[in-house]
C-alpha positions in Angstrom: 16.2 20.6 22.0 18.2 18.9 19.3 19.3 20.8 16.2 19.8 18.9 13.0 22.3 22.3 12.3 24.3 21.1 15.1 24.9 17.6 14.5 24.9 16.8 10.9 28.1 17.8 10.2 30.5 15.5 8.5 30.9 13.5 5.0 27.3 11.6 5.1 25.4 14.3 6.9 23.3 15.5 4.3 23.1 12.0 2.7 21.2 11.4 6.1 18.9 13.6 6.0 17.8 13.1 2.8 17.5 10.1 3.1 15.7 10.1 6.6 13.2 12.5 4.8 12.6 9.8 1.8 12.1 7.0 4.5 8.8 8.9 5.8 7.0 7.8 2.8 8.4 4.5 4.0 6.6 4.7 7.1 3.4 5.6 6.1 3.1 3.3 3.7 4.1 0.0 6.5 1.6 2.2 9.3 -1.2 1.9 6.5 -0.2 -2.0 5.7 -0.1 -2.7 9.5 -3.4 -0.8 9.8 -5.0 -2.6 6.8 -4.1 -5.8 8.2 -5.6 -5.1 11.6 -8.9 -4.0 10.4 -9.1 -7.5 8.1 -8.5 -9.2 11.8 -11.1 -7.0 13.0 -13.2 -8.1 10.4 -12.7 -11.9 10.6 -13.1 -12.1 14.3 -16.5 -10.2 13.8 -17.5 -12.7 10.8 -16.1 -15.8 13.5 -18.0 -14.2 16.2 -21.5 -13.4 14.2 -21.3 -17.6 13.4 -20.5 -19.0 16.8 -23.9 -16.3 17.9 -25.7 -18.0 15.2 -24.9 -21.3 16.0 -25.9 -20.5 20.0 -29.8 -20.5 18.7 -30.0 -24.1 18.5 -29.5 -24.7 21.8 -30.5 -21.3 23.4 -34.3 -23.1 24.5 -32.6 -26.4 25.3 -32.4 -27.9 29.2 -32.2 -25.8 32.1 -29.2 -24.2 30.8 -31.0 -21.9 28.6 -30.7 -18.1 30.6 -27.0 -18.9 30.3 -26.8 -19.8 27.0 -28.9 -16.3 26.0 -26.8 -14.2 28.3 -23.6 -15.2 26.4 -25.6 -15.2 22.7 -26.2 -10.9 24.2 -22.5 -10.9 25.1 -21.7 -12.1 21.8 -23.8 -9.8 19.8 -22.7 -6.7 22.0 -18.8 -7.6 21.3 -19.7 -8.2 17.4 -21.1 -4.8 17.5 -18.1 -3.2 18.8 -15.9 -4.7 17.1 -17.7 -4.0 13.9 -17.3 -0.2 15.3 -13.8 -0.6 15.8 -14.0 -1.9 11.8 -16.0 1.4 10.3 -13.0 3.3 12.8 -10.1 1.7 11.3 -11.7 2.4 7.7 -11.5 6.3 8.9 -8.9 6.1 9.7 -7.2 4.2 6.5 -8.5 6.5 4.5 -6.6 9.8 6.5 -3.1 7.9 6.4 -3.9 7.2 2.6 -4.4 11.0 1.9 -1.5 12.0 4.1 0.6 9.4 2.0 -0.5 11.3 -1.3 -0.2 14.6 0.3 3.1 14.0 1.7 4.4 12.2 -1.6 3.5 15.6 -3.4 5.3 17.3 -1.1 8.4 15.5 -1.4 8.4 15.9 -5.0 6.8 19.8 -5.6 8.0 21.2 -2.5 10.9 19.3 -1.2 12.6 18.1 -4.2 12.8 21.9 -5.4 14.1 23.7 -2.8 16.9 25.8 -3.8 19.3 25.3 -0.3 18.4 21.3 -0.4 19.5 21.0 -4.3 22.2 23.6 -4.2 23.5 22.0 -0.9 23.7 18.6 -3.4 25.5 20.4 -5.7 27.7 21.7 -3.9 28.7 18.7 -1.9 29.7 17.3 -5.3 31.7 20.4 -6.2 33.6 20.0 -2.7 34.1 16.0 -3.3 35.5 16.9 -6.5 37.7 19.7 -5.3 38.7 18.2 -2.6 40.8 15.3 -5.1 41.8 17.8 -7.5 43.5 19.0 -3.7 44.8 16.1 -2.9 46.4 15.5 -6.2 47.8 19.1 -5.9 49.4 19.0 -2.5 50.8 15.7 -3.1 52.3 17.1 -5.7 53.6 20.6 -4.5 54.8 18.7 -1.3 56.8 16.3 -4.0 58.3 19.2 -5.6 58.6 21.5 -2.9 61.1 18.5 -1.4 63.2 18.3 -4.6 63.1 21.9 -4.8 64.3 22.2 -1.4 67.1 19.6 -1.2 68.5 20.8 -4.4 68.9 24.1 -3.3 70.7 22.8 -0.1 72.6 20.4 -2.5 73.6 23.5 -4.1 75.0 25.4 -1.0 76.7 22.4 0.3 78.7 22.2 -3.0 80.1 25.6 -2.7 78.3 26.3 -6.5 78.3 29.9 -5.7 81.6 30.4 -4.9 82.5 28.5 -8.1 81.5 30.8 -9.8 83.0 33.9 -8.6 86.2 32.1 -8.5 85.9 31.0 -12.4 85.3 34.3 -13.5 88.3 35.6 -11.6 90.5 33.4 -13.2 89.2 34.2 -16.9 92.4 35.8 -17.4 94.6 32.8 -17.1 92.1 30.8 -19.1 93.0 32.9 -21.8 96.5 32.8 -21.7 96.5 29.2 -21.0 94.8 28.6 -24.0 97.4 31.0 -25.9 100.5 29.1 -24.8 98.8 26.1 -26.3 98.3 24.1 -23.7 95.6 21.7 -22.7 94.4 23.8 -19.4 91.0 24.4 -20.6 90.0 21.3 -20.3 89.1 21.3 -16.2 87.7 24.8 -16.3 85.6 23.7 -19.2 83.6 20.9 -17.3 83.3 23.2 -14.3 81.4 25.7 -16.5 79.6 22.6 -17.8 78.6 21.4 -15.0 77.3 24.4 -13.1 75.6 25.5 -16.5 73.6 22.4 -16.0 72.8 22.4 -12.2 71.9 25.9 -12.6 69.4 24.8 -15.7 67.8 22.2 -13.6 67.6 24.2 -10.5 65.8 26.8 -12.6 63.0 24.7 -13.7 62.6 23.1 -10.4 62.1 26.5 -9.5 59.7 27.4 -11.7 57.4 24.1 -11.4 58.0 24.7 -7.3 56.3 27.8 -7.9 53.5 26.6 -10.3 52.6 23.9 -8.2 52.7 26.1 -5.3 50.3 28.4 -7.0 48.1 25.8 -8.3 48.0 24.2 -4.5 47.0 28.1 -2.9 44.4 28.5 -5.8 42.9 25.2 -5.1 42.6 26.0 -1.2 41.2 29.2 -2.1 38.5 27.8 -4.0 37.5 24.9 -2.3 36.8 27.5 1.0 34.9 29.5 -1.2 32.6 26.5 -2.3 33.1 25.3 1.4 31.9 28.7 3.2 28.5 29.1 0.7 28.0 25.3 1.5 28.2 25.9 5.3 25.9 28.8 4.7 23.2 26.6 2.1 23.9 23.4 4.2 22.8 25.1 7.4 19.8 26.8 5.9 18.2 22.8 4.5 18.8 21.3 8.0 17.1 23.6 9.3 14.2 22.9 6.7 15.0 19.4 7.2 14.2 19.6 10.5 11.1 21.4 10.6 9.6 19.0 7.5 10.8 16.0 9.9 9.1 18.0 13.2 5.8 18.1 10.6 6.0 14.8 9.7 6.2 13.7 13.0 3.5 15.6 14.6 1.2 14.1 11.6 2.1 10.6 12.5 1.4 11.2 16.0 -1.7 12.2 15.8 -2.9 9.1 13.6 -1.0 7.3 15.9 -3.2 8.5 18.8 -6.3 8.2 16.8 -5.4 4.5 16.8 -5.1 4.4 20.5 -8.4 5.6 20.8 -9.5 3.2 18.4 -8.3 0.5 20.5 -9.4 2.2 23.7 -13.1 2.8 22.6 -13.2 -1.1 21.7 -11.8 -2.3 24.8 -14.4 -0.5 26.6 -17.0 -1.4 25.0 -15.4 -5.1 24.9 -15.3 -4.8 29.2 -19.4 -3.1 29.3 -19.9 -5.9 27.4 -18.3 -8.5 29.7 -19.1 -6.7 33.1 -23.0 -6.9 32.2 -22.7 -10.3 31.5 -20.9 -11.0 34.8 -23.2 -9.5 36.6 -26.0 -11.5 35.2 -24.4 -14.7 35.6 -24.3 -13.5 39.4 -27.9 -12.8 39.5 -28.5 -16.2 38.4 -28.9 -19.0 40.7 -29.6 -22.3 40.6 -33.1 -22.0 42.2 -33.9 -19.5 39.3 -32.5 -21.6 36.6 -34.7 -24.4 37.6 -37.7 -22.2 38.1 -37.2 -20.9 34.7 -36.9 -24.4 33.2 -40.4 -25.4 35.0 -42.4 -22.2 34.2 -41.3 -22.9 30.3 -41.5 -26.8 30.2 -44.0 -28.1 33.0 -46.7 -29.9 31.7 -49.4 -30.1 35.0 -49.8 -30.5 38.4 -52.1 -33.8 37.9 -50.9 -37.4 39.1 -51.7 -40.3 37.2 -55.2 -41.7 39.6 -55.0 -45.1 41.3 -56.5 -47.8 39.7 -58.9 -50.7 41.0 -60.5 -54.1 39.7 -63.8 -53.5 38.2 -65.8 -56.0 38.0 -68.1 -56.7 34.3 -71.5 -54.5 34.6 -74.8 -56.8 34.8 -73.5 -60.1 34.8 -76.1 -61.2 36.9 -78.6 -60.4 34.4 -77.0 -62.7 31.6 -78.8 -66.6 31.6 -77.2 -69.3 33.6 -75.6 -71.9 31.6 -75.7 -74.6 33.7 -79.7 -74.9 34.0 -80.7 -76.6 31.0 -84.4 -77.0 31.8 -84.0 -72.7 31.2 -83.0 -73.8 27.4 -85.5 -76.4 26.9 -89.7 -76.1 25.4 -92.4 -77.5 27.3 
């Protein structure tokens, strides 16, 4: 198994974990958008479905299509119901991720925020950034000096300084009677004197700013690895507690995670119930039934209209002839 101890290391490592451990209020708060979102889907598909069901009534009696149309109107109402299950689920769940996200913004700010390794591992991270170019400087400079220093003691030697010096002081004696005789011999031995009084002056402070800067340089080193090996020791202690908040955070989002697989899951199956009964009822039907089903609700008798024949007037015999008018006439 990985170990944030291990591998987090560096310039930016603790910048990364800190701000991987901000991010998680990040995700929580897209996995409860996304979530939010999917159950108003949820609950305009149920709305869409609920009207096209209603709508289905008005032709549900209507021609010999009828069983079908009240087979799909059940297959409608069975996938609005779970789908308005999957709804209420979503809602459950909503409301967990929405206490997690307050529970886990505490955290970060009581808990997290306050723990001595994390802040004193941000402290001293600035200590070591700021040491480390107080260091920089500081060798740059020793290393400057140290060169000058260094060449002008071989400068030095190479100009045979030293034994200038022995050799003047031998030769005091002449100086002085030189000098008595009145002559103009102390001039060279004069400028000699000069010049090593002033290469000897110089050499002297570039000694003593070699050594200050070489102090200054060992002082620094020593306390930048002080602040370095109580760093190593805080930094290793908050990935550690890095880890294990990220290991937490994790697990917790996996789980709500899974809980909306099975959200999913329980609708789908209830979504395929749904559609394998009404595939098997569309099986049972055939189209013998369908058009017994149409007669037994809509026939309207068994009678034929009768045959019909002339028919003549009833007693027409018994009316008077109008012809005989001796039947019209008195005696």
């Amino acid at each position: 198994m990985v170990q944030f101890n291990e591998v987090f290391w560096g310039d930016r490592g603790f910048e990364v974990l800190s701000t991987n451990l901000k991010n998680g209020i990040v995700a929580i708060e897209e996995f409860q958008r996304f979530l939010n979102e999917s159950s108003q889907c949820e609950s305009n598909y149920c709305k869409s479905l609920s009207r096209i069901s209603s709508q289905l009534v008005k032709v549900q009696n209507v021609g010999t299509f009828s069983p079908v149309w009240m087979a799909i109107r059940d297959l409608l109402e069975k996938i609005t119901s779970a789908h308005t299950t999957t709804v209420s689920l979503y809602q459950d769940l909503i409301h967990d991720v929405h206490s997690y996200h307050d529970a886990y913004n505490r955290k970060l700010k009581v808990q997290i925020q306050k723990d001595m390794d994390i802040i004193k591992s941000s402290d001293l991270i600035q200590q070591l950034n700021q040491i480390q170019n107080n260091l920089n400087k500081a060798k740059e400079q020793y290393h400057t000096v140290a060169l000058d220093y260094e060449r002008t003691k071989r400068d030095l030697k190479r100009n045979g300084f030293n034994q200038n010096i022995s050799g003047t002081m031998g030769n005091s004696g002449n100086m002085n009677e030189m000098n008595s005789g009145g002559q103009q011999q102390g001039t060279p031995l004069s400028n000699t004197f000069g010049t090593l009084t002033s290469s000897n002056r110089h050499f002297e402070r570039l000694e003593k700013k070699y050594r200050q800067t070489n102090e200054e340089y060992r002082s620094l080193i020593e306390k930048y690895n002080t602040i370095r090996n109580e760093f190593e020791k805080r930094f290793y202690d908050s990935s550690n507690k890095f880890q294990d908040y990220e290991t937490e955070h994790m697990q917790t989002m996996l789980k709500h995670c899974q809980h909306y697989s099975e959200l999913l899951k329980q609708n789908n199956e209830h979504t395929k119930l749904a559609q394998t009964e009404f595939n098997d009822k569309l099986n049972m039907f055939t189209i013998q039934d369908l058009l017994d089903t149409f007669v037994e609700q809509k026939k309207t008798g068994t009678e034929r209209p009768m045959m019909l024949q002339f028919e003549e007037v009833d007693n027409l015999k018994m009316l008077p002839s109008l012809s005989n008018p001796t039947n019209t006439q008195g005696p």
